[in-house]
C-alpha positions as CSV (number, residue, x, y, z in Angstrom):
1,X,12.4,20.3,8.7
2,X,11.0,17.3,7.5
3,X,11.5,16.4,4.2
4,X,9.5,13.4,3.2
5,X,7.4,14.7,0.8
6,X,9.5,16.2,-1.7
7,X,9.0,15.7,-5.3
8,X,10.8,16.2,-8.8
9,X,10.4,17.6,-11.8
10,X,11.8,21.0,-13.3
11,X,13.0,24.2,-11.4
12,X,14.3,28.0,-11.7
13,X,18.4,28.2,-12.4
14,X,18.9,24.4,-11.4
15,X,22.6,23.3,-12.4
16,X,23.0,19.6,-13.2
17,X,25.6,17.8,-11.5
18,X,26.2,14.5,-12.9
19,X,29.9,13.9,-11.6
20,X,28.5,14.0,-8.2
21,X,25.0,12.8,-7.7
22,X,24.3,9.5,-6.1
23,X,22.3,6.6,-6.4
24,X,19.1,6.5,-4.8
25,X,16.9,2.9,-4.3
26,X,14.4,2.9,-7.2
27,X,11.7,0.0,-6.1
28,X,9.8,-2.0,-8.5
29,X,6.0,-0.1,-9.1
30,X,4.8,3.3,-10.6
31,X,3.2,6.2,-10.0
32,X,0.3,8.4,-11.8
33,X,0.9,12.0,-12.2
34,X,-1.8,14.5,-12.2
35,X,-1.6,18.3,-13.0
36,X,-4.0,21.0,-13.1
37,X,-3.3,23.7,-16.0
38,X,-4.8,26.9,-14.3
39,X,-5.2,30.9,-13.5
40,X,-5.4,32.7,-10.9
41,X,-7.7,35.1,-12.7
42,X,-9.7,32.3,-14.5
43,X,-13.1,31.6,-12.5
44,X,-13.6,28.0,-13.5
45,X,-10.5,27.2,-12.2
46,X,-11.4,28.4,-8.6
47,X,-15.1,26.5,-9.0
48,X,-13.7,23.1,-9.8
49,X,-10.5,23.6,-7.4
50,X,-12.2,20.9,-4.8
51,X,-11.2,18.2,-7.5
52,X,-7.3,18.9,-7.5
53,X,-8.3,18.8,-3.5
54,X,-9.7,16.1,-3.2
55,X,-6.9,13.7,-5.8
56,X,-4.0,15.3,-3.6
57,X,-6.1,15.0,0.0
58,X,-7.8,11.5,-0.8
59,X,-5.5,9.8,-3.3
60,X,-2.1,10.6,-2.8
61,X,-0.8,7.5,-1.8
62,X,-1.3,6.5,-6.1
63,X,-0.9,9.6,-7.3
64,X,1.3,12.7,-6.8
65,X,-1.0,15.9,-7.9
66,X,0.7,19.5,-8.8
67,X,-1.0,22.6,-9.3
68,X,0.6,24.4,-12.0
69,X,-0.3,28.2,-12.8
70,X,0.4,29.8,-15.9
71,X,2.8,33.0,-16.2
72,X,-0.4,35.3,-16.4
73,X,-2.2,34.1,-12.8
74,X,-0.8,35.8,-10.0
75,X,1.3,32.9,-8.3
76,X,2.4,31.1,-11.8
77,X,5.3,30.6,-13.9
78,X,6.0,30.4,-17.2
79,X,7.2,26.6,-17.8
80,X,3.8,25.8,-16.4
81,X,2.1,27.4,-19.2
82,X,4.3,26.1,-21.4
83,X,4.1,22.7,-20.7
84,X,0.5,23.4,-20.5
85,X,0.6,24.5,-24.4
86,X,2.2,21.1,-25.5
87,X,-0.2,18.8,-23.9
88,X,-3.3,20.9,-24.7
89,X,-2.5,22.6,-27.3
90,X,-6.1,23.6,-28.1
91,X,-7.5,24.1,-25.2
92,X,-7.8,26.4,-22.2
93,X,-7.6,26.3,-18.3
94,X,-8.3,24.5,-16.0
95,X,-7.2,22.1,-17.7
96,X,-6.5,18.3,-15.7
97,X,-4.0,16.1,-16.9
98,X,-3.4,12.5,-16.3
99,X,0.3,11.1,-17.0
100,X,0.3,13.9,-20.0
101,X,-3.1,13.6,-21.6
102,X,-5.8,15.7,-21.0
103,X,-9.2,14.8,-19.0
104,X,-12.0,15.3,-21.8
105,X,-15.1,15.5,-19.7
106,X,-16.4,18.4,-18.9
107,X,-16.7,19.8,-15.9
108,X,-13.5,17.8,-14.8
109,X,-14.9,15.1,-12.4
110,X,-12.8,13.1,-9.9
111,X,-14.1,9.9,-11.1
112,X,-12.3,10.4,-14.5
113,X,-9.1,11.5,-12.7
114,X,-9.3,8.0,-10.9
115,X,-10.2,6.1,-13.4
116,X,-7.7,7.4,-16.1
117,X,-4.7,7.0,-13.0
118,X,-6.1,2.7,-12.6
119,X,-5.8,2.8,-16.3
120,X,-1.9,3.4,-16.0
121,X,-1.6,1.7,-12.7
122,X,-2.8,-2.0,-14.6
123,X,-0.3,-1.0,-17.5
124,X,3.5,-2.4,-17.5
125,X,6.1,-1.2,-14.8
126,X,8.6,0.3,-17.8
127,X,10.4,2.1,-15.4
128,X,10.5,4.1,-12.2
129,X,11.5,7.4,-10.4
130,X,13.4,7.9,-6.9
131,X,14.5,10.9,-5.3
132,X,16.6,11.7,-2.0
133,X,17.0,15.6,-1.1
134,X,17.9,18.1,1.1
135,X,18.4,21.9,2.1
136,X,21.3,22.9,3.6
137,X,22.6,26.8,3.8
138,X,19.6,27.9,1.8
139,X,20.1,25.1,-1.0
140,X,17.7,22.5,-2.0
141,X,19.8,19.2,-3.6
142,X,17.9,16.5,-5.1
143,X,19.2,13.3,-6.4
144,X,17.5,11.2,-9.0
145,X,17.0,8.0,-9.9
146,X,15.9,5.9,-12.6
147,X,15.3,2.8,-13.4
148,X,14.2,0.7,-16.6
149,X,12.8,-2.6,-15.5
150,X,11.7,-3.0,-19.5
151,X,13.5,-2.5,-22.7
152,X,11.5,0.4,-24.4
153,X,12.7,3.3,-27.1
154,X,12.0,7.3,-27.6
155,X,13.5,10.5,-25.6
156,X,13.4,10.4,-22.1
157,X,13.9,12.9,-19.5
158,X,14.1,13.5,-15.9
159,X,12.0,16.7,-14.1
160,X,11.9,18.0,-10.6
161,X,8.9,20.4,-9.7
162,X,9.3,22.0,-6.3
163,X,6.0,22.8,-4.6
164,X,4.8,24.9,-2.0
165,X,1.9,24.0,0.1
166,X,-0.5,26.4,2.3
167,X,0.1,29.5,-0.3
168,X,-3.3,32.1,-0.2
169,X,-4.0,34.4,-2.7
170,X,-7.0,36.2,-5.2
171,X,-8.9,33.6,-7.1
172,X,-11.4,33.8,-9.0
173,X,-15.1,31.8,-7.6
174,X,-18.6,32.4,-9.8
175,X,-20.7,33.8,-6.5
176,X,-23.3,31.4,-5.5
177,X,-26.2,34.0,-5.1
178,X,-25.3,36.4,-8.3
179,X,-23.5,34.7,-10.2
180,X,-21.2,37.0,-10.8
181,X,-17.5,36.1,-10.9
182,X,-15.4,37.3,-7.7
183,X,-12.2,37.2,-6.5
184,X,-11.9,35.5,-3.1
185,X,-9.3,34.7,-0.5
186,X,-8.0,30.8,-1.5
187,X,-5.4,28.9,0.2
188,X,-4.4,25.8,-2.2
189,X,-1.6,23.6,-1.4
190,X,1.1,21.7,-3.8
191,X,1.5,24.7,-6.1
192,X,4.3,24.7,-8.3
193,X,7.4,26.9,-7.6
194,X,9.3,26.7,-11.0
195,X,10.6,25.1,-14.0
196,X,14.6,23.5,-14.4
197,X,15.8,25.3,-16.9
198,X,19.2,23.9,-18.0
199,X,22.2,25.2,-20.3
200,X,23.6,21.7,-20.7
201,X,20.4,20.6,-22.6
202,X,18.9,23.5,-24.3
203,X,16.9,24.7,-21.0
204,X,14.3,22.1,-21.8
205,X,11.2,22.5,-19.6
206,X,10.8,18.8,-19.6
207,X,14.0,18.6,-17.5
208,X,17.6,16.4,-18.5
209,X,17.9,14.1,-21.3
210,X,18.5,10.7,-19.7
211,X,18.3,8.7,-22.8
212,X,17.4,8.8,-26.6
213,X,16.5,5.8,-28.3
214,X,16.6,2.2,-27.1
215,X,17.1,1.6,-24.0
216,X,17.8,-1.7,-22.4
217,X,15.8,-3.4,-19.2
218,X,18.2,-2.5,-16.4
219,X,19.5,0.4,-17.2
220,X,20.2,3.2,-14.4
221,X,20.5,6.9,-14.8
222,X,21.4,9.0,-11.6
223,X,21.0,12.8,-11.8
224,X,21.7,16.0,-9.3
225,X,19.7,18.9,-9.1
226,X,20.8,22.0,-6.7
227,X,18.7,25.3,-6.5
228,X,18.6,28.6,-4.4
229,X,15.6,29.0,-1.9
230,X,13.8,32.1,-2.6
231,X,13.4,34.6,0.2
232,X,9.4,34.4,-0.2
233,X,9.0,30.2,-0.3
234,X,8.3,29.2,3.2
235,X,10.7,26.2,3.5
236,X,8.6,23.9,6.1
237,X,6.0,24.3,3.4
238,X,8.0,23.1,0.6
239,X,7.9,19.6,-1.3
240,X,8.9,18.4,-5.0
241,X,7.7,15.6,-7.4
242,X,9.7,13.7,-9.3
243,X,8.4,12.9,-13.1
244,X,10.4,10.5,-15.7
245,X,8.8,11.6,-18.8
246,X,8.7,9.9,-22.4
247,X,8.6,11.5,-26.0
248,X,8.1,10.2,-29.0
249,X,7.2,12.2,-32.4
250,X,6.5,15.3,-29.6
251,X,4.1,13.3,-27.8
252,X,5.1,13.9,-24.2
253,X,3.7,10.7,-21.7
254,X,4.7,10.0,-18.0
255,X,5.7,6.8,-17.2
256,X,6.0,7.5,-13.7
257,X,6.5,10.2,-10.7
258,X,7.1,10.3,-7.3
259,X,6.6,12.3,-4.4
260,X,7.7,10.5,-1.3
261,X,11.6,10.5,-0.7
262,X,13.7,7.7,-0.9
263,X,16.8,6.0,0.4
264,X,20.2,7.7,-0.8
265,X,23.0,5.3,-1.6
266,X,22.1,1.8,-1.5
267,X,22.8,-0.1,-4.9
268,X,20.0,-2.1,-5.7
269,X,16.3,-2.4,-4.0
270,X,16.9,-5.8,-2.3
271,X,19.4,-3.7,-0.2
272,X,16.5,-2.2,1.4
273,X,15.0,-4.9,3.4
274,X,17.6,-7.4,3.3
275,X,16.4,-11.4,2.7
276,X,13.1,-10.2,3.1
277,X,10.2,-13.2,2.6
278,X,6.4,-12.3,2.1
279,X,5.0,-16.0,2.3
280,X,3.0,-18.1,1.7
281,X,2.7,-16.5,-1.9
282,X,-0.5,-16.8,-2.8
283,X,-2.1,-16.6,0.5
284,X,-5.6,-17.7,2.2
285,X,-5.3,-15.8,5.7
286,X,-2.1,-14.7,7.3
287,X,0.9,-12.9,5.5
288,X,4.0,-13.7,7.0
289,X,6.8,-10.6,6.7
290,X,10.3,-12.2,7.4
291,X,13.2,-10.1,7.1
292,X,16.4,-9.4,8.7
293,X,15.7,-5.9,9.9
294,X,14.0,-5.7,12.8
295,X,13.4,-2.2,13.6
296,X,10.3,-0.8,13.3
297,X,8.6,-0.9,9.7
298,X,4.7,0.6,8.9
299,X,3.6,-2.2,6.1
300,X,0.9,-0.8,3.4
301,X,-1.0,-2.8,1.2
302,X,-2.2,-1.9,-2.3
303,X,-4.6,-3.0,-5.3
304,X,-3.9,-2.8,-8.5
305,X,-6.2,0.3,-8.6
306,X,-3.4,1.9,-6.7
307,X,-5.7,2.3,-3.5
308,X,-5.1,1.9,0.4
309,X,-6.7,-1.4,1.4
310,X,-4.3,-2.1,4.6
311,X,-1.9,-0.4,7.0
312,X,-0.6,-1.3,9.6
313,X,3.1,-1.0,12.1
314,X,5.3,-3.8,14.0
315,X,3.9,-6.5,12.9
316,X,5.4,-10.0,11.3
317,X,2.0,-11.3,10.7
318,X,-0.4,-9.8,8.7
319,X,-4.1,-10.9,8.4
320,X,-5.7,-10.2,4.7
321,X,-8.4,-12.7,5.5
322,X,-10.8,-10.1,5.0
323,X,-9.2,-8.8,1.3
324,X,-11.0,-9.9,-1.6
325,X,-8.9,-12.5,-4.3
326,X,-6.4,-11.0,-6.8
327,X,-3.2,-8.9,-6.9
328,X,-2.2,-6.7,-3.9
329,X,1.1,-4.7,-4.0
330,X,2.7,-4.7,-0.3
331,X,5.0,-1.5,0.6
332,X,7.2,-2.1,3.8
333,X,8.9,0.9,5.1
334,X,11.1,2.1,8.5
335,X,12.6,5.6,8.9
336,X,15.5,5.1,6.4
337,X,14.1,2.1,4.2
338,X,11.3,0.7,1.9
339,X,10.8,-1.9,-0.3
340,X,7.8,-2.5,-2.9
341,X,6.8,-6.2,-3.5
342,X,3.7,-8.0,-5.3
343,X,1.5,-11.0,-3.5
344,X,-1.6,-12.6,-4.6
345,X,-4.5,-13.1,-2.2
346,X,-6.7,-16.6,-3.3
């Protein structure tokens, strides 16, 4: 099965295995996270269930999107509604979050979802997220990374949230010509499967402690996470997101996620690509990639706004004639590496 897009964030019965887990590349860049609070049973939730679609569908190379039920709908669990409760505590489902704070407008549009994600994305790099994982015997492992590329203070914690994608069920749609409210057949992807819930630090739904108070730029925290497939997830269907999550005075704020798996057991991100050149830096026309692997690598180039403005495969030379000035983040990757770097286009 293939296992690129798993996640992490929190799950049912996970054991934490510090002695054991390994380190696992943590690039330089960030990642917005988006949930949607909802109900099977609740109707707007099912009416505004094309935004959630279109985020994951349209945007997911910026952004990692979870749909998160609450322990009343008919596919939910309970951590979701908790979690839920802290970040709105006043309000009801749906319910879409950006990085821990609640959209305000109402109905929930996709253009405040983007606009609140390029927010974050033009915002520091404090730290970042990296997962490797597997399933072996009916056992899901993840390993997690983090790193702080910024000194910064508070509570931090680590989650994984397995997801499930292509999952039907009874939701709730008002009916175009009656407006009545119906239940209807709904197939949604990226739902959440469960919460971590962990004896060694008070079954927190936000996951493992990491750190509390300051912590230094540099710093590296490595964590293992090891669950039990349930006999009803369909496992070529599964994924997880990976969410590093800040709190200070019970305010709970992502300062990044990840849903695309990384490399396990390299030491540093300039192991990834080694002497790797992106030159001339800034550049007018043609990007030249120089590096000392020479398999084949898909290149993807990003603006600041987090979204896709290049891709392209087996290629040393790269022309961004056509890109307008400013910032671009550049994302080289071959079947067992990546590396995230910065170049400015005049």
């Amino acid at each position: 099965m293939n296992f690129l897009k798993i996640t992490a964030t929190l799950l049912i019965g996970i054991s934490v295995k510090t002695a054991i887990s390994q380190d696992v590349a943590v690039p330089f860049k960030k990642k917005s996270f988006v949930s949607k609070s909802t109900a099977s049973w609740c109707t707007p939730c099912g009416d505004y269930a094309y935004v959630g679609d279109s985020i994951h569908h349209y945007y997911g190379d910026s952004i990692a999107y979870l749909n998160m039920h609450v322990a009343s709908s008919t596919i939910g669990d309970p951590s979701s509604g908790d979690i839920h409760n802290v970040i709105n505590p006043d309000s009801g489902v749906p319910s879409f979050n950006v990085n821990g704070e609640k959209c305000t407008s109402w109905p929930p549009t996709v253009d405040e979802i983007l606009d609140n994600s390029r927010s974050f994305a033009t915002t520091p790099i404090i730290a970042n997220i990296a997962y490797a994982s597997n399933i072996s015997n009916g056992e899901l492992t993840i390993n997690i990374s983090t790193k702080f590329f910024e000194s910064d203070s508070g509570t931090f914690y680590v989650a994984a949230y397995p997801y499930e994608d292509d999952i039907t069920y009874q939701q709730k749609f008002t009916e175009p010509s009656s407006g009545n409210s119906v239940y209807q057949t709904h197939t949604e992807d990226r739902i959440c499967r469960g919460t971590i819930l962990m004896p060694e630090y008070d079954n927190s739904i936000w996951g493992a402690t990491i750190r509390q108070g300051q912590v230094q730029s540099g710093a590296i925290n490595n964590v293992s996470f090891t669950r039990t497939i349930e006999n009803n997830w369909i496992e070529s269907n599964l994924g997880v997101i990976v969410v590093l999550w800040k709190e200070v005075d019970s305010v709970f704020e992502v300062l990044s996620a990840e849903d695309v798996q990384g490399v396990l057991g390299l030491e540093s991100e300039s192991d990834l690509f080694p002497k790797l050149k992106v030159y001339p830096n800034p550049v007018q026309n043609s990007l030249i990639i120089e590096s000392s692997v020479m398999d084949e690598f898909q290149l993807k180039i990003f603006d600041l706004n987090g979204r896709l403005v290049l891709k392209t495969s087996t290629t040393h030379l790269v022309d961004v004639s056509n890109l307008m000035a400013g910032e671009y983040i550049i994302e080289l990757s071959s079947k067992d590496r990546k590396q995230i770097t910065q170049f400015i286009k005049k």
